[in-house]
C-alpha positions in Angstrom: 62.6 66.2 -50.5 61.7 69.6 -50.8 60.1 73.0 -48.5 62.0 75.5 -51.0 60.1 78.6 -49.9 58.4 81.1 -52.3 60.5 83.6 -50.7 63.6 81.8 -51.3 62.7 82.9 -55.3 62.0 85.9 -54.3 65.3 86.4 -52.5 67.2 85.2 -55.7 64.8 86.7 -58.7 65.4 90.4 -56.9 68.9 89.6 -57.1 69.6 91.7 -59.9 72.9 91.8 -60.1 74.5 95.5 -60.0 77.6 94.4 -62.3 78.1 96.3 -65.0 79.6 95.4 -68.3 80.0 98.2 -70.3 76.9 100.3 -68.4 75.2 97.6 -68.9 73.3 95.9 -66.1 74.0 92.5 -65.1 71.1 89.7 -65.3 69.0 88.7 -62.4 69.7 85.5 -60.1 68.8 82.7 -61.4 65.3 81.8 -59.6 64.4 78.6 -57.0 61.4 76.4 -58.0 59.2 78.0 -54.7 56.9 76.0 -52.7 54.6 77.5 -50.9 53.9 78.6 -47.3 57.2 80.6 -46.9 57.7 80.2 -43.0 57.4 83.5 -41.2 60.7 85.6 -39.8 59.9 84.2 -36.4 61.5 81.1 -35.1 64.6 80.9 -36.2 66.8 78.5 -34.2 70.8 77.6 -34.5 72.3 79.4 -37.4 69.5 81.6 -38.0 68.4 82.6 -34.6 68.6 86.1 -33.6 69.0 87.1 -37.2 65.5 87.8 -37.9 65.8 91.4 -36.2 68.2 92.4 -37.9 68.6 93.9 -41.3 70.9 92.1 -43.1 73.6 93.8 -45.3 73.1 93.3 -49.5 76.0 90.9 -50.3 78.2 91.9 -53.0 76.7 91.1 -56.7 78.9 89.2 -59.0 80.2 91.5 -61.9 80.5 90.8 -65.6 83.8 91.8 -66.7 83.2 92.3 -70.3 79.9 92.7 -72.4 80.2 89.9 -73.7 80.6 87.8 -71.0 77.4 89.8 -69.5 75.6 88.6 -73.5 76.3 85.3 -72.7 75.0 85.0 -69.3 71.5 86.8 -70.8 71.6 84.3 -73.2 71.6 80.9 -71.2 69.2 83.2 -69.2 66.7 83.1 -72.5 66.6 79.4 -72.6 63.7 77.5 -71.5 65.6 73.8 -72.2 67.3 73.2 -69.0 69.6 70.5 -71.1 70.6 73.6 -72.7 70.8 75.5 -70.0 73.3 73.0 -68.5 74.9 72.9 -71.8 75.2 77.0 -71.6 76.8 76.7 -68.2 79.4 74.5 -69.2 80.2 76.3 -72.1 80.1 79.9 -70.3 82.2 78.2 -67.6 85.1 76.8 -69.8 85.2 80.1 -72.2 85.0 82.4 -68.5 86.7 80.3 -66.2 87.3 83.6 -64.1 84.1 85.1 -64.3 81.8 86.3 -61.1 78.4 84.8 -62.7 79.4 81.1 -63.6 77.2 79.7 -61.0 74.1 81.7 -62.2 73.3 79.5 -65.0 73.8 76.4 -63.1 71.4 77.5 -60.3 68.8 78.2 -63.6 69.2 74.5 -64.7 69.6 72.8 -61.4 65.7 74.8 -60.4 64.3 74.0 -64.1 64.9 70.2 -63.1 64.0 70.7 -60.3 60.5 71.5 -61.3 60.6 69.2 -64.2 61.0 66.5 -61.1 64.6 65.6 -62.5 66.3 65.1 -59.3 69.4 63.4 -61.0 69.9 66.6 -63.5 69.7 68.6 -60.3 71.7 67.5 -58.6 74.1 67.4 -61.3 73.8 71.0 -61.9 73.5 71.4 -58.2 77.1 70.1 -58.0 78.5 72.2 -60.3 77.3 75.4 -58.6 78.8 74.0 -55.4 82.0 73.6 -57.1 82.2 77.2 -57.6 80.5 78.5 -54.1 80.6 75.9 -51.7 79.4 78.2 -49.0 76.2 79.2 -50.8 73.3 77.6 -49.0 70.8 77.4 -52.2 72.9 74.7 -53.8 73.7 73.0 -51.0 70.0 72.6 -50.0 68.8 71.6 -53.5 71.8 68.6 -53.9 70.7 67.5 -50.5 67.5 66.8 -50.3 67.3 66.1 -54.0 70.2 62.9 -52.9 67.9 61.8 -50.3 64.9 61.7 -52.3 66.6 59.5 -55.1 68.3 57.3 -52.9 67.1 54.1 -51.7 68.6 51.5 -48.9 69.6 48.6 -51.7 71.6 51.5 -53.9 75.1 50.3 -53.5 76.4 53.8 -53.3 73.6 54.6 -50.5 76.1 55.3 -47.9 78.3 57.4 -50.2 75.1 59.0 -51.2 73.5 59.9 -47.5 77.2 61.0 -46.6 77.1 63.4 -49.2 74.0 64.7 -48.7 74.6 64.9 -44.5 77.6 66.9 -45.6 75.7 68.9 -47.9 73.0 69.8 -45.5 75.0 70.5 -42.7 77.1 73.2 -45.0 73.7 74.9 -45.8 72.9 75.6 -42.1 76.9 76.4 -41.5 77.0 78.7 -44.1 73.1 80.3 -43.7 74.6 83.3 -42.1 77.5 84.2 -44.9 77.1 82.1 -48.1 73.7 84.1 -49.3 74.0 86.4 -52.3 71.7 89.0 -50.6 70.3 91.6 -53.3 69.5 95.1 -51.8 66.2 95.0 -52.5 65.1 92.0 -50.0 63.5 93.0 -47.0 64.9 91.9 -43.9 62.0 89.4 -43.4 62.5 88.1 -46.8 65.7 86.5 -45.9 65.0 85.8 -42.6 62.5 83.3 -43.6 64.8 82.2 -46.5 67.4 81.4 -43.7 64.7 79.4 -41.5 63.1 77.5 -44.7 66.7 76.7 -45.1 67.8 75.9 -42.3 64.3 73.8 -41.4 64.8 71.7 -44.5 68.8 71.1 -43.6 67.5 69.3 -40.7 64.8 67.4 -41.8 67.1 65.9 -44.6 69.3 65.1 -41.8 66.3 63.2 -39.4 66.0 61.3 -42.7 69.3 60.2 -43.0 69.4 59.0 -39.6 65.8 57.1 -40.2 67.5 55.4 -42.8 69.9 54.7 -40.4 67.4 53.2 -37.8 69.1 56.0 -35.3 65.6 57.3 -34.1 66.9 59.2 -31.7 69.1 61.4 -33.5 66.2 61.5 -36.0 63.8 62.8 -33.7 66.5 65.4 -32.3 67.2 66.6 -36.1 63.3 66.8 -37.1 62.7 68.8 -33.6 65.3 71.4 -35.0 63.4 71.1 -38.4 59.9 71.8 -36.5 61.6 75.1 -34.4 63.2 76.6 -37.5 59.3 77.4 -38.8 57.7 77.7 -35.9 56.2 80.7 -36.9 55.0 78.7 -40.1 54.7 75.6 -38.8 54.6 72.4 -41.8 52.5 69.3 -41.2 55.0 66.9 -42.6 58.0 67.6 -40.2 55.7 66.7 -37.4 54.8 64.2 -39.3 58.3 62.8 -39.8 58.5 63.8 -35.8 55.6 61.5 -35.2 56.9 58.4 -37.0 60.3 58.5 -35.5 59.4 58.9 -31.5 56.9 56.1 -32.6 59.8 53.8 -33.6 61.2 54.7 -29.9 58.0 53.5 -28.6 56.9 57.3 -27.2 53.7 56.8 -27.8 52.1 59.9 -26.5 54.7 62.4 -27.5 54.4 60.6 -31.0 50.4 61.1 -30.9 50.7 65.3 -30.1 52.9 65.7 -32.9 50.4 63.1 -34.9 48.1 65.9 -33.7 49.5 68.5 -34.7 50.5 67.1 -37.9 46.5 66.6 -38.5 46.1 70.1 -37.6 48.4 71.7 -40.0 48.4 69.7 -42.9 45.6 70.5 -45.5 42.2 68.8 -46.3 42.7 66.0 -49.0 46.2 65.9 -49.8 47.9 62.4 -48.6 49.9 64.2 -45.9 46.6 65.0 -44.4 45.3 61.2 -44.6 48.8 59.7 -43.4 48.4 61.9 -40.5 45.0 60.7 -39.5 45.9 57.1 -39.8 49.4 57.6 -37.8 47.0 59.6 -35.1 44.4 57.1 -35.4 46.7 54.0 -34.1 49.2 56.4 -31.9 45.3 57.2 -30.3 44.6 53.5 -29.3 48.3 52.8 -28.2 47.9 55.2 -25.5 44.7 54.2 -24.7 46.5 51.0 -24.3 48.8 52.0 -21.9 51.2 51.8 -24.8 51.1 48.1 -25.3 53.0 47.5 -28.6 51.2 44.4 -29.2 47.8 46.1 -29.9 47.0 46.4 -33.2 46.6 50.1 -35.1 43.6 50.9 -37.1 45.9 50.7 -39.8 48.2 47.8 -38.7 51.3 49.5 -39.4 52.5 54.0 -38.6 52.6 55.6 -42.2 55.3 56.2 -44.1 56.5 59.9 -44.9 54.1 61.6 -47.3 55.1 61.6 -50.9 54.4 64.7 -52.6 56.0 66.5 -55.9 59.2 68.5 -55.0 57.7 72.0 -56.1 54.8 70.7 -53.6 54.4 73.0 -50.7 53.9 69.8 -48.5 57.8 69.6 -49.4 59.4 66.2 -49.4 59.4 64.1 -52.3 59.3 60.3 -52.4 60.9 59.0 -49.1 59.6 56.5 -47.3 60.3 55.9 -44.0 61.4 52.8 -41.6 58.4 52.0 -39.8 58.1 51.3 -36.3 58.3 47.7 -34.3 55.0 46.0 -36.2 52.1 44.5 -33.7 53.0 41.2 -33.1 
């Protein structure tokens, strides 16, 4: 699952870091595989809200200590592999164990799976960057929703696996305010919309957790947060995802407005946009029904969450959800 935004890259590719190794300047951020439709400043809920005014301060760049620590970073930096990459980061990691930029090479592999659609590698690399900084959100985003797209309910480890992730997620929005690496050159709208992509996509992976789970309640609580985080922005799947789950608690109507506005949002002639219709198609005769759950849907049974590629800008990536009480 993934709604990295475009502005999350730009956040971390103007991070050039101000170390200096021998007057040398230290190599930019490793970058985040951007989706696009980076949700506006506006909108920001829990962590992030009432950030979005304010200008936040450049966190402090990591340093190299020595050129040649600062070579081998620009090195890794050169590859285009992301085995190697990976391969780099371990080796920079064991020869620097001190160092300031050992996470930046494991942020570069853990993105290059990412848009190679390696979910496993990332999250591999994703781990190890947590390891270092488990307060920065980036990571922490990328292992989460990366866990929940992989797993699936007859995994034996599921459980371990959604823990994880839950954990994960819940670190990113904790830490949104603090665990950035903010460069100097980011605008203040820049990372406010970081911090509500963020923060929108922490609770989503959480709503899907709990569908999963069958707790569609806590599901539809979660995927409301998602859908409040981007308001200004708003993305069709969440209230897509909002849709299916109040439709499992049998609110017909509220699950047809989201439906709705999933229709509305979501673009002409992806699958998002055709899951949509379909769930608005049956939601539509349900209420026309009074709500009787023993009618029938145009397509018999609510869709399942859209699948889209992980650098899609529609976001998550294969997850299907449980589907509501069937007609009967």
């Amino acid at each position: 699952m993934k709604s990295f935004s475009a502005l999350m890259a730009v956040l971390l590719l103007a991070g050039m870091a101000s170390a200096q190794a021998g007057g040398t300047q230290a190599p930019p951020a490793a970058q985040t595989t951007p989706a696009q439709g980076a949700p506006a400043a506006q909108g920001t809920t829990g962590a992030t809200q009432g950030s979005a005014a304010q200008a936040p301060a450049a966190s402090r760049q990591p340093q190299a200590k020595t050129k040649d620590e600062y070579d081998a970073i620009v090195a890794g930096q050169k590859l285009t592999d992301p085995n190697q990459v990976l391969a780099a980061a371990d080796q920079f990691a064991q020869k620097y164990p001190s160092s300031e930029l050992k996470e930046i090479l494991y942020i570069q592999a853990m993105n290059m799976f990412q848009q190679q659609n390696n979910a496993e590698k990332e999250i591999e690399a994703g781990r190890k960057a947590i390891a270092i900084d488990p307060t920065d959100p980036i990571p922490l985003i990328h292992v989460a929703s990366a866990l929940v797209e992989v797993t699936h309910d007859n995994d034996l480890d599921k459980d371990q696996r959604y823990a994880e992730a839950a954990k994960d997620a819940q670190a990113a929005i904790d830490n949104i305010e603090t665990g950035l690496h903010i460069p100097p050159s980011v605008t203040p709208q820049q990372v406010a919309a970081v911090k509500s992509n963020i923060v929108a996509t922490a609770y989503e992976t959480l709503g899907v957790i709990q569908m999963h789970k069958q707790d569609f309640a806590a599901a539809e609580t979660d995927f409301k947060r998602a859908a409040d985080a981007v308001k200004g922005e708003p993305m069709a799947r969440i209230y897509l995802r909002l849709s299916v789950a109040q439709d499992n608690e049998r609110k017909y109507a509220e699950a047809l407005e989201n439906a709705n506005k999933a229709v509305q949002y979501s673009q002409e002639g992806t699958l998002e946009k055709n899951l949509a219709k379909q769930q608005q198609a049956r939601l539509q005769k349900l209420v026309q029904a009074g709500g009787n759950p023993s009618l029938p849907g145009p397509g018999e049974t609510p869709p399942t969450a859209p699948a889209t590629n992980p650098g899609n800008p529609a976001g998550p990536g294969n997850l299907a959800q449980p589907t509501p009480p069937q007609p009967h």
